[in-house]
C-alpha positions as CSV (number, residue, x, y, z in Angstrom):
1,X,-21.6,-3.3,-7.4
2,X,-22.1,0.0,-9.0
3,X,-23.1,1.6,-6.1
4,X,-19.7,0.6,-4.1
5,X,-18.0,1.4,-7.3
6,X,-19.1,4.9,-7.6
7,X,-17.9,6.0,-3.6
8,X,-13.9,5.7,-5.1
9,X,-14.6,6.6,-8.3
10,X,-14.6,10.6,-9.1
11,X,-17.9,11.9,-10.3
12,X,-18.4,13.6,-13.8
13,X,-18.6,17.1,-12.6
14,X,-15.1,16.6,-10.6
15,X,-13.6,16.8,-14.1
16,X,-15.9,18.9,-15.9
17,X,-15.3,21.5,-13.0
18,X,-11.2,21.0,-13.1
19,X,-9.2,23.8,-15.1
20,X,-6.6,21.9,-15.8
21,X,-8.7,19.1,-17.8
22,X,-10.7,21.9,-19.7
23,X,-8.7,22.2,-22.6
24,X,-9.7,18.2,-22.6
25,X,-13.1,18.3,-22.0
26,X,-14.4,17.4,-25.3
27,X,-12.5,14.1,-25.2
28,X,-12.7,13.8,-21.5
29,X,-16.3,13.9,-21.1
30,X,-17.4,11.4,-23.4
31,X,-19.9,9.1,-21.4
32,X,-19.0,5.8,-22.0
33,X,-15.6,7.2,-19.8
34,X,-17.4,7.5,-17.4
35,X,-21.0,4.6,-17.2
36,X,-20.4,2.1,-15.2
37,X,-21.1,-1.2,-16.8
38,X,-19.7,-4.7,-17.2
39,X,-18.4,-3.5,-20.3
40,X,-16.7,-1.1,-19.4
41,X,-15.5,-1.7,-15.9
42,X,-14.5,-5.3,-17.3
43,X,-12.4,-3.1,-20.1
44,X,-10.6,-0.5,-17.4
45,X,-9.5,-3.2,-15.6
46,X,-8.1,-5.1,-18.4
47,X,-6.5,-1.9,-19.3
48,X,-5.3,-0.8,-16.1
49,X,-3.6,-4.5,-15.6
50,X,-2.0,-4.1,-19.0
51,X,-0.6,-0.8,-18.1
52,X,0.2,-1.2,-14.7
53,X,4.1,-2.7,-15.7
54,X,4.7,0.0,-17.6
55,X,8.0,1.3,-16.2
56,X,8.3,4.2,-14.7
57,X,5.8,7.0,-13.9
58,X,3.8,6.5,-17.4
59,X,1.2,4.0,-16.0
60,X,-1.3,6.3,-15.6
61,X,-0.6,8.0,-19.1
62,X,-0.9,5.1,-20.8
63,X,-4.1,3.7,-19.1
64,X,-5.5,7.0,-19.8
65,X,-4.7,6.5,-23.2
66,X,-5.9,3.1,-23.3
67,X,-9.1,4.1,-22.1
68,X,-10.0,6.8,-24.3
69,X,-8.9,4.8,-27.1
70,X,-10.7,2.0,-26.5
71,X,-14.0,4.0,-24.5
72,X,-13.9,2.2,-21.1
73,X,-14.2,3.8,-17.7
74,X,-11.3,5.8,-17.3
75,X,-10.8,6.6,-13.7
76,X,-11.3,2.3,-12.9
77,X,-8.3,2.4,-15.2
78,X,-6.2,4.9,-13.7
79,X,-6.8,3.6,-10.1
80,X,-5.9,0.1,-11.2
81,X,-3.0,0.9,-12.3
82,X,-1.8,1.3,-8.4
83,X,-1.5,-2.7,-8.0
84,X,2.2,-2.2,-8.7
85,X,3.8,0.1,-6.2
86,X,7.4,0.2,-4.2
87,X,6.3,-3.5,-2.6
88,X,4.9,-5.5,-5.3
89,X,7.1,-4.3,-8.4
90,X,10.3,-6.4,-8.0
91,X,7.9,-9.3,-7.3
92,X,6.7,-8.5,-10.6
93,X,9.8,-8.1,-12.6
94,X,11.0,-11.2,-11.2
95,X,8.1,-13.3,-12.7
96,X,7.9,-11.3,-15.5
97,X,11.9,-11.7,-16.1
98,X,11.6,-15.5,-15.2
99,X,9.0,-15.8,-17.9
100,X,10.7,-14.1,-20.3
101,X,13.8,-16.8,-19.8
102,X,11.2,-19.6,-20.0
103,X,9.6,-18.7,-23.5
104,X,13.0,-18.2,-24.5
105,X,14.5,-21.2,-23.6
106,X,17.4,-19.5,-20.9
107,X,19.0,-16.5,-22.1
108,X,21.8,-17.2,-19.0
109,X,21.1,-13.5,-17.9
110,X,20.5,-13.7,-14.1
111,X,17.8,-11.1,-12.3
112,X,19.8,-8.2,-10.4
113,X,17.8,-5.9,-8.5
114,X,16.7,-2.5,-9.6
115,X,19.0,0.5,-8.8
116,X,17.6,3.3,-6.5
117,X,15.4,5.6,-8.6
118,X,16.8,8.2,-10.3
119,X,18.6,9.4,-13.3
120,X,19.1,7.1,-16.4
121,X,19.9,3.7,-13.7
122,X,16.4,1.9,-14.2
123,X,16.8,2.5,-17.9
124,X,20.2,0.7,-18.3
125,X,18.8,-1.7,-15.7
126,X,16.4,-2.9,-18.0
127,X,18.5,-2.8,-21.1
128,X,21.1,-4.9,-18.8
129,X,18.2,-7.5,-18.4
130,X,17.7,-7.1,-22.4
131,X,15.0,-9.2,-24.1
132,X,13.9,-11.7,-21.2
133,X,12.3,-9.0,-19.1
134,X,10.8,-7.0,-21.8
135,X,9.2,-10.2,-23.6
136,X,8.3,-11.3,-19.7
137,X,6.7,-7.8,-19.5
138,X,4.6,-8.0,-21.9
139,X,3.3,-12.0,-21.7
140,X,2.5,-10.8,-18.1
141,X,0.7,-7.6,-18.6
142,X,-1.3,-9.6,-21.7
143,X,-1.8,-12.5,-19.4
144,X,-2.8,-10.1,-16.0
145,X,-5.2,-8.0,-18.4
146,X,-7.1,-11.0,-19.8
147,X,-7.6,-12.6,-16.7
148,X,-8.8,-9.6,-15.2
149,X,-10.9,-8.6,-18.3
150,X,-13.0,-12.3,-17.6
151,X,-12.7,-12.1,-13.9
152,X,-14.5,-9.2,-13.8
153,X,-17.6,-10.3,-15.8
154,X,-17.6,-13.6,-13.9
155,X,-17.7,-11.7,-10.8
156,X,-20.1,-9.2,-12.0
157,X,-22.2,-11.9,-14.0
158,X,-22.5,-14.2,-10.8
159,X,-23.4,-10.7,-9.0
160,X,-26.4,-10.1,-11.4
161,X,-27.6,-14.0,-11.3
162,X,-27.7,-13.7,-7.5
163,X,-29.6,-10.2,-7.6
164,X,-32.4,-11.9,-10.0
165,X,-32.7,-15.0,-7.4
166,X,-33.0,-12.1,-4.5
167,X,-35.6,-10.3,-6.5
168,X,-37.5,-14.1,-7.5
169,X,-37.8,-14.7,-4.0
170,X,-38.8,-11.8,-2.5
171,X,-41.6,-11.7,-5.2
172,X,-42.6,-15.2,-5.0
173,X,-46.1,-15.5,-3.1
């Protein structure tokens, strides 16, 4: 898995050779950003997930942030982040909005779509929408996060179990 992993991913010296990063490089180059392990793969997907609804162009900021804060691989949390693009973000909204309205017990706000981007119009889109969406919004990047936090070391734990069967019987007599 690591190996497949690492072909996306951008290597350690990509950043440490970047001038725009330098004046980060302390914090940056910390090396749990940067293993690849259940741990932390598990973790930058958790954290990608979470702050892939952010609205707006701040996703990557605040998986960034997420990942130094919390030590996981940061580039696995910047490119998961890119699950919600121009396709898959009113989709999104719309669960997010109509779960908002559920744990609130109907709020009799109805979903309008977003305006074109621009100017202030998605902010007073989502204040329009008011506390439905932003509740929704969060109960749906929590719930994405988590699941993708456990799917992620099912998948790699069933990886590792089938690797140690592999390596049983290819050294069984």
């Amino acid at each position: 898995m690591r190996r497949q992993l690492r072909k996306v991913l951008p290597s350690h010296e990509a950043v440490r050779t970047n001038r725009w990063l330098a004046p980060f490089e302390s914090t940056l180059l910390h090396p749990r950003l940067w293993h690849l392990n259940r741990h932390s793969v598990a973790g930058a997907v958790a954290a990608g997930l979470f702050c892939g609804l952010i609205p707006g162009p701040f996703q990557m900021l605040g998986a960034a942030l997420c990942a130094l804060v919390f030590r996981v691989n940061l580039p696995l949390a910047l490119l998961t982040t890119l699950y919600t693009n121009p396709f898959t973000i009113v989709p999104l909204y719309v669960v997010a909005f109509t779960l908002g309205q559920w744990v609130l017990v109907g709020d009799g706000r109805r979903f309008v779509a977003p305006p074109e981007l621009g100017g202030g119009g998605l902010i007073d889109w989502m204040i329009g929408l008011g506390a439905p969406l932003a509740l929704g919004l969060l109960l749906l990047a929590a719930g994405l996060a988590v699941s993708g936090y456990f799917l992620v070391r099912l998948a790699w734990r069933i990886y590792l179990v089938r690797a140690w069967h592999r390596r049983r019987r290819r050294r069984a007599p």
